[in-house]
N, C-alpha and C positions, 0 to 999 in steps of 0.2 A: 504494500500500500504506500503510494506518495503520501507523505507526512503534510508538505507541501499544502497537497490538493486538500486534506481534512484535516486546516488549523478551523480549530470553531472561532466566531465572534459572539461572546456571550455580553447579556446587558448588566448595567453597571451596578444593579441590584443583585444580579446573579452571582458576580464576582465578590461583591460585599458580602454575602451570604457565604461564601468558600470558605474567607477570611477570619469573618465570626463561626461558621462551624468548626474549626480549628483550635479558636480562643476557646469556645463552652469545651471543649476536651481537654487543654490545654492548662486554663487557668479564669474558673468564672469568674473569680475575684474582679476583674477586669472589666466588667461589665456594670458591679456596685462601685467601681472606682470613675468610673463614666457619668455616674449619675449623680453621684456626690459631687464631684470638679463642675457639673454643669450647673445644678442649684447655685452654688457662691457664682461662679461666672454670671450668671445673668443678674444675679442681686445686685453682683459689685459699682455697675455705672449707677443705678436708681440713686445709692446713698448720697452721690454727689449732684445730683437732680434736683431732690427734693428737699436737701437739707439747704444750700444757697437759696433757694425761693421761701422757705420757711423762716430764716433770717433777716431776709430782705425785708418780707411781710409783716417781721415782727417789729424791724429799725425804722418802719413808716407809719408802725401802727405804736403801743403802747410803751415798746424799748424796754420791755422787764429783762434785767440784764439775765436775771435766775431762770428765764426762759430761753433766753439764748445760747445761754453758759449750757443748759440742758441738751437741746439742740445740738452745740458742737460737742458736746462728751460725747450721747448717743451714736452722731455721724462715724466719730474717731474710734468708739468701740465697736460699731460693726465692721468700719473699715478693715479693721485690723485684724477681729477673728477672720472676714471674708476674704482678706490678702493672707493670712497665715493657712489660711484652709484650703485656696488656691495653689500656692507652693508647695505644698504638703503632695496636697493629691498629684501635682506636676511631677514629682521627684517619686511617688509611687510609681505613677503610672511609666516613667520614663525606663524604671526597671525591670518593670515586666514586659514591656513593648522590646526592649535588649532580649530579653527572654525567649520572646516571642520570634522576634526575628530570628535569633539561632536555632529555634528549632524547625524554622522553615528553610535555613540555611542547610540543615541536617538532612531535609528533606529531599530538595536538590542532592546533594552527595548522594545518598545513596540512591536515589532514581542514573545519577553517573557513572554510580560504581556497579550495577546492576542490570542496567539495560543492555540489550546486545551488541557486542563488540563493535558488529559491522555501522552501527551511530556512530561511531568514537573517530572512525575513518573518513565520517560527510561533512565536508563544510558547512553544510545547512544544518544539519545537525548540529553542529559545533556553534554557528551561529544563533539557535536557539537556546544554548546553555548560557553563552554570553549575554541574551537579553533574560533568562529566566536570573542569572547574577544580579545584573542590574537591578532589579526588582526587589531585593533584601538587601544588594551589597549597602548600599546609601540610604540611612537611618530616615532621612530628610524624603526619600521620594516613594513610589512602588508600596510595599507591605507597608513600613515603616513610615511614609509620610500619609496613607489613607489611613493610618490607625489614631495619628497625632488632633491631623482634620476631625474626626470623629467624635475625638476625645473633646476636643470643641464645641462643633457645629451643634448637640443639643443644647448648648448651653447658649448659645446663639439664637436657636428659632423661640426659645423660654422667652429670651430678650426683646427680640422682635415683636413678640403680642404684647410685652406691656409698652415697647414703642409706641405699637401702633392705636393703643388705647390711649395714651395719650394725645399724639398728634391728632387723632379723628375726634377729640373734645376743640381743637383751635382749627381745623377748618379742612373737612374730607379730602378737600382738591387738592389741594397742600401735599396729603398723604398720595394718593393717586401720581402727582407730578414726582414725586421723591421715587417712589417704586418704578416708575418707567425711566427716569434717570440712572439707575442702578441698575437697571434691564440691561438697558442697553453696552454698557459695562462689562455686563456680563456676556453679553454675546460675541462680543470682541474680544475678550480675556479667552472665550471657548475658542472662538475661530483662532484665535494666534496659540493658544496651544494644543489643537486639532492637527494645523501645519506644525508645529515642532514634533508631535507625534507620528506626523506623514514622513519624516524624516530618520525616522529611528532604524529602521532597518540599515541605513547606507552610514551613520554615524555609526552603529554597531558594529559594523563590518571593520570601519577604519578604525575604532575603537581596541581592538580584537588583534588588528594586525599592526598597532601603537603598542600595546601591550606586550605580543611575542617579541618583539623588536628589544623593549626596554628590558623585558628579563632575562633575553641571550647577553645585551649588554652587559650587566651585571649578573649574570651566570658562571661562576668559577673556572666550569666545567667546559665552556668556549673562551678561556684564561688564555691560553695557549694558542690556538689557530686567531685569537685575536688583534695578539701581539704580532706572530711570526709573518703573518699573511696582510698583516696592516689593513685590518678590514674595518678600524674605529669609524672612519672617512665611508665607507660602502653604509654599516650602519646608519647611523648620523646622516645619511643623503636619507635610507627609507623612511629613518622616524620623522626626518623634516618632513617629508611627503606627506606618512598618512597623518602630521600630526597639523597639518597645513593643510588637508582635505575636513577634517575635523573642526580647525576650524573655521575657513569657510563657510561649510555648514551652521554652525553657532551665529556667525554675525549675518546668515540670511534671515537666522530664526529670531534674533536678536533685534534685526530690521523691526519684523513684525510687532513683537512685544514694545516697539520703541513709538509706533504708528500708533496704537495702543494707548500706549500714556500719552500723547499728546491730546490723542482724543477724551479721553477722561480728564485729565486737565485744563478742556475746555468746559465740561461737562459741567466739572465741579465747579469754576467762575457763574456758571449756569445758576445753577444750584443753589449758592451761596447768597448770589445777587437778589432773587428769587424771594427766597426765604426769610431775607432780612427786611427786603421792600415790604413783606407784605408785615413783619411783626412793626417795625416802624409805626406802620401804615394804623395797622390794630390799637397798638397804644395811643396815636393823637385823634382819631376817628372812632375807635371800639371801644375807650375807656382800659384797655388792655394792663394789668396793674403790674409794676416794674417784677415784682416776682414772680408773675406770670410768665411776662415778656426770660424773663433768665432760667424758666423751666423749661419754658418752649425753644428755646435757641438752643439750651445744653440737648433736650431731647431729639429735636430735630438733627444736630450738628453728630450727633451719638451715632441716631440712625441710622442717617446716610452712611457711615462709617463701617455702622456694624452690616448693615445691609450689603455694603460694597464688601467687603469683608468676605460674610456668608454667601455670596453670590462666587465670588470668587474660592473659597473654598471648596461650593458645589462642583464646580469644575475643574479644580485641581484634585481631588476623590473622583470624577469621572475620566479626568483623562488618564491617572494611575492607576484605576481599575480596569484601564487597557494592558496596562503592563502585568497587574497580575492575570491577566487574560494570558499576556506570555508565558506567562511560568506557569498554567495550566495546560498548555501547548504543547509546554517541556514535557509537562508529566504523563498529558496522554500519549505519547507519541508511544506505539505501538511496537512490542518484542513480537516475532515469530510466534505462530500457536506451534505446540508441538499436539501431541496426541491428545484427546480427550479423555483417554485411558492410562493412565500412569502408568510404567511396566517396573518393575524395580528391576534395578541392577541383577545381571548373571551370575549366579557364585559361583559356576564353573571358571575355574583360572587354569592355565592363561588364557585371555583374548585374543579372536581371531577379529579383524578388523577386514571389512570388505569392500570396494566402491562399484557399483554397480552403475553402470552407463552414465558414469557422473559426468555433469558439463556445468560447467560454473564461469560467471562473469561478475564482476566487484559492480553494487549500485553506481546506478548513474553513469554507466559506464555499456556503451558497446562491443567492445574485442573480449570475445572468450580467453580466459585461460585455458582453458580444459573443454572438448567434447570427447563424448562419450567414451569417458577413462573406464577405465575397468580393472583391477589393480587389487589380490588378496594377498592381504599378510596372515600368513596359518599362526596359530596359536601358538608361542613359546618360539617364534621364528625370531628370527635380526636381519631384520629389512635395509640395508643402503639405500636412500639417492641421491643419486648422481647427475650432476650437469651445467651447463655453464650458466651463470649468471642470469636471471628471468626467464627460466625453465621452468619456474611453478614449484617449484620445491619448498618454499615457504607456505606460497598458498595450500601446497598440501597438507602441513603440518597446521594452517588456520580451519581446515575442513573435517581433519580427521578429532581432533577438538572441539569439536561444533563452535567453534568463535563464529562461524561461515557457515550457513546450509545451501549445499546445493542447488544452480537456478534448475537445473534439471537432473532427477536419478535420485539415486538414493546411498548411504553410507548405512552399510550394517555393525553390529557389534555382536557375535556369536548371534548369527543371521536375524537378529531384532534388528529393525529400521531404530537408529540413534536417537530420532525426533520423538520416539516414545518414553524415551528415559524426563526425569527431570534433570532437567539442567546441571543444576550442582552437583546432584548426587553423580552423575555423568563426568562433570569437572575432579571430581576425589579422587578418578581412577586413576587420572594422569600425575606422571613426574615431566616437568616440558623445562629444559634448560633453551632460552631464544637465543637467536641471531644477539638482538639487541640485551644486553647485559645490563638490567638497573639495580641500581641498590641505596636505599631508603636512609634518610638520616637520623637512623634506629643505630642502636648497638650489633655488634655483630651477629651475636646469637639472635637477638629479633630479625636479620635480615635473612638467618638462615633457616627456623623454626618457622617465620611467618605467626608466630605467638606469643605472647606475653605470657602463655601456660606450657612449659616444654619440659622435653624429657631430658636429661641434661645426660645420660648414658646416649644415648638416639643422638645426642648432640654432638659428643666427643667424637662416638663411633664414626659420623659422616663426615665432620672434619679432618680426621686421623686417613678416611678411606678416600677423602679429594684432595689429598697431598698440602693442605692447608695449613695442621697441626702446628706446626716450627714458626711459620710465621705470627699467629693469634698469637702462641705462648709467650714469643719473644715482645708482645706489647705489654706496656704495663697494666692495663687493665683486663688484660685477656679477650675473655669473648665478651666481657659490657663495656668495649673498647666503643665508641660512636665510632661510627662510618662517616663522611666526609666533614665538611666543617662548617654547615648550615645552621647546626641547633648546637653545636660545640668546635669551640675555639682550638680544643686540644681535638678534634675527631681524626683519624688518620684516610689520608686518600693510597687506597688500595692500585697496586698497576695495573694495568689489564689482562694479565696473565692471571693474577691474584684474585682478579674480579669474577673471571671464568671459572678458578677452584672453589671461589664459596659460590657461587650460581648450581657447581654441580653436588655439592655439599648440601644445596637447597634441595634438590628432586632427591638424594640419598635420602634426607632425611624425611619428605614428604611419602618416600618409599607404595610409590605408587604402582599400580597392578603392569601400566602401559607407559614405558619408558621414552619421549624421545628429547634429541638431540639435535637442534636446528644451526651449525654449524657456533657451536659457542667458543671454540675454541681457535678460531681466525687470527686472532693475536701471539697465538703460540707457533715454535717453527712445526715443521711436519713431521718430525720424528718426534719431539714431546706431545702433539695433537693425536698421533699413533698411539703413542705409551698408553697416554688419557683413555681413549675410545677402548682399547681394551684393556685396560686398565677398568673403567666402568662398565664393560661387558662382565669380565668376573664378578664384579659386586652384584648385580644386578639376576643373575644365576635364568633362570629360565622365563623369566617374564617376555614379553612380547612388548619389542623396542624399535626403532626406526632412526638412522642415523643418518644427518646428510653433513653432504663436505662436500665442497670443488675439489679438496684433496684427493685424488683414486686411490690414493697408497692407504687412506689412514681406513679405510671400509672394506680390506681385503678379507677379515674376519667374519664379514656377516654373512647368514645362510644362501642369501641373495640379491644379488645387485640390480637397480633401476634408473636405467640410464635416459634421461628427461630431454627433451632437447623441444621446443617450441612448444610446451605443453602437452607435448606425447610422450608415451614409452618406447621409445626408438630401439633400445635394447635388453633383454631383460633373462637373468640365469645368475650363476655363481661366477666369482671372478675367474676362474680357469676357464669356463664356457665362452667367457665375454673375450677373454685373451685369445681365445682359440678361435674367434667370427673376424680378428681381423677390424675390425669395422672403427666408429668415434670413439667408441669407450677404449681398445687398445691405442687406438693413435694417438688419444688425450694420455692415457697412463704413462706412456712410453716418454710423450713429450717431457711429461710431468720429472719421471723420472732421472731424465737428460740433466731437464734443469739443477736439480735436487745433488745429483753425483756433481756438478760443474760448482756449483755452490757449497759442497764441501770440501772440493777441492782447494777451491780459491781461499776458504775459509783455514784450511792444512797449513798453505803458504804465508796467509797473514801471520 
């Protein structure tokens, strides 16, 4: 399914609704904290209303000082519980909304760490994660700024009815003119961030590729090809780019919002003009008494305020609750169904793995890898393959993992079609050392356990059997040594030789049913990559493994070789058979070989 083609646009109700169903799970406290902050919020402009006209009314009428001394206490003691009750509730609320946000930050993660691999490879995909960020990352917008508005805006419309009870005692029309000044306001504040929102797809994108830029910059681990290849100047040219497309964009959206206030600050000369003409007008013609005339100015001058205000909040909660529209997008986006029947895992061991008239093509993408492969590894076998560079040989190892399911055929596992298993329980079988080599800025043993709960015998043993031992010991921390120097100052950066023995140290210890080996060992020469591959054949005893290498020397062990060459099996037997056909696989070995003797040679004389 195009993910694309079925993003939903839900209404701005509906989203709110998402938000608050999360909070009543979450934390309903949140909800009594809402309703408390809005009672003082609308109370708090009255005091200053009604207590200057009461004043006024008193210094024109009988001047009893003990009633105006009353007067201002009263004012000063509600002010103050309703200003203390107001900060109060602000500094709750702000902690639980912190709260709130991380666990919808949480939610995201694991919808990232979970969903199927083949997302993690689409830009679009990838593009949707970055706007579903944006929508928690900033406290100020998305989750975090529709929750703030909220936290508000009741305590605003509270205000608004006794505005409007007021102003509709001095003169309806009055009321009617202030409301459609504030309209209109409003629908300009919509339209200009309607267009900043019609924008967010192509800011995200440069957003996105600002970001990869700036954390290769400052990435340790591009320390080295940064220096030596002089690529500060190559950098520094792209982030100028997207950071200059970026903002581009800002000061067209900026235009808008700038059209905007000029109009509203005509609005408000309007307004103002308006307003005062006519209280003037009331006092020397209506009899309008001075502490009328100064309830009515603060009431009216509140309004408009608070009205421009809440109008504008209305629209800053509808155009954020587009963004969490995004991060709903994120989260439906659709895994693979597998069977509607769960099958559990085969206890019969070892696993025979099968591919039956597979053909596969990466999303989004036209050129097959693979038609109609066909390819069985027997149970308790050691499969090679072999081939040169974009042969498929990866993508194999992404298939036989189900990272990948097939666009056509089918993969069996002791002839159960794979898609029946669950997922994870499917994932446990595997020990997979990759091509690509990461390691986490965890301690050693977390990078080789994969847990905070291990076996520290299961520990020893794997390190001891991937030739690692001497070097963990010889650290002073051993194996709670950190790994690189991201979250510690003393962490040690392991070579890449070293990187490869705890990677294999990783699937020893994960001691999984189905072994493979995605050339992890490229940085080693080809007689220590030899030692390794059988070296982990022995430990590994009869499980059913798969080893690939461009190397032909270092896979001369396994029961059968698969020699890949444009996404087919071009050749396929035991090394002796394949030597004996004559054909790429002995021309490659041979070559290989040449090289290998010429290169020890040279190596003798140095």
């Amino acid at each position: 399914m195009n993910h694309e083609n079925h993003k939903k646009k839900r209404s701005t109700f509906n989203n709110l609704m998402f938000v608050f169903s999360y909070i009543w799970k979450w934390d309903k406290s949140v909800f009594l904290s809402v309703g408390f902050h809005s009672i003082f919020l609308a109370i708090s402009p009255f005091i200053w209303i009604f207590a200057p006209k009461l004043l006024i009314d008193e210094l024109l009428g009988l001047k009893r000082v003990e009633v105006m001394l009353g007067i201002l206490a009263s004012a000063l003691v509600i002010s103050a519980i309703t200003n203390y009750s107001i900060a109060y509730s602000i500094g709750a609320f702000r902690m639980k909304m912190s709260n709130i946000r991380f666990n919808f930050i949480d939610i995201i993660n694991d919808k990232a760490m979970e969903m199927d691999y083949r997302h993690t490879e689409d830009p679009k995909i990838l593009n949707d994660i970055h706007l579903a960020w944006r929508t928690v990352r900033n406290p100020w917008e998305g989750v975090g700024g529709v929750l703030q508005k909220v936290f508000t805006i009741l305590g605003s419309l509270i205000g608004f009815f006794g505005y409007v009870t007021i102003i509709m005692l001095l003169n309806p029309i009055i009321l009617v003119f202030l409301i459609i000044n504030v309209c209109i306001t409003y629908y300009l504040t919509l339209r200009a961030k309607g267009y900043e929102r019609s924008k967010k797809d192509e800011l995200s994108d440069y957003e996105r590729k600002s970001r990869y830029v700036n954390m290769t910059m400052s990435d340790f681990q591009f320390g080295k090809d940064i220096r030596i290849y002089s690529l500060k100047s190559l950098l520094s040219r792209k982030k100028r780019t997207f950071d200059g497309k970026r903002v581009d964009i800002a000061k067209d959206v900026q235009g808008r919002y700038f059209k905007t206030s000029l109009v509203d600050s005509a609005l408000l000369l309007l307004r103002e003009g308006v307003v005062y003409t006519y209280l003037v007008y009331s006092v020397i013609f209506k009899g309008l008494t001075l502490g009328n005339f100064t309830m009515y100015a603060a009431s009216i001058g509140s309004f408009a305020g608070w009205m421009d205000t809440l109008m504008k909040d209305i629209a800053f909660i509808k155009i954020n609750c587009m963004y969490i529209n995004d991060l709903r997008n994120f989260l439906d986006i659709e895994d693979e169904e597998g069977s509607k029947n769960i099958t559990a895992i085969p206890k019969e061991k070892p696993y025979e793995i099968e591919f039956k008239n597979v053909s596969f093509k990466y999303p989004n993408t036209e050129r097959y890898i693979f038609r109609n492969l066909n390819l069985k590894i027997k149970a308790g076998h050691k499969l090679a393959i072999v081939g040169i560079n974009g042969a498929g040989k990866t993508t194999l190892v992404k298939l036989i993992t189900r990272l990948y399911s097939p666009t056509e055929g089918e993969i069996l596992l002791n002839g159960i079609n794979v898609k029946d298993f669950d997922q994870k329980e499917y994932f446990k079988i595997f020990s997979v050392v990759f091509q690509e080599i990461k390691m986490f800025a965890f301690n050693v043993a977390e990078n080789i356990a994969y847990s905070e709960d291990i076996n520290m015998d299961r520990l020893e043993d794997s390190i001891r059997k991937a030739g690692i031992k001497e070097k963990i010991d010889s650290l002073k921390n051993g194996i709670k040594t950190n790994v690189l120097k991201v979250l510690d100052e003393y962490g040690v950066e392991f070579s890449g030789g070293e990187n490869q023995k705890l990677s294999l140290a990783r699937a020893l210890y994960k001691d999984g049913e189905i072994v493979i080996l995605d050339e992890p060992t490229a940085a080693l020469d080809p007689i220590a990559e030899h030692d390794i591959y059988k070296g982990f054949d022995d430990m590994i005893e009869n499980r059913t493994s798969v080893y690939i290498s461009h190397r032909l020397s270092s896979t001369r062990f396994c029961d059968v070789i698969a020699f890949f060459e444009d996404g087919e099996i071009k050749e396929y037997g035991t090394h002796t058979e394949l030597m004996d056909l004559k054909e790429k696989y002995a021309e490659m070995f041979n070559i290989q070989a040449q090289y290998y003797k010429e290169d020890q040679l040279i190596s003798k004389g140095a």
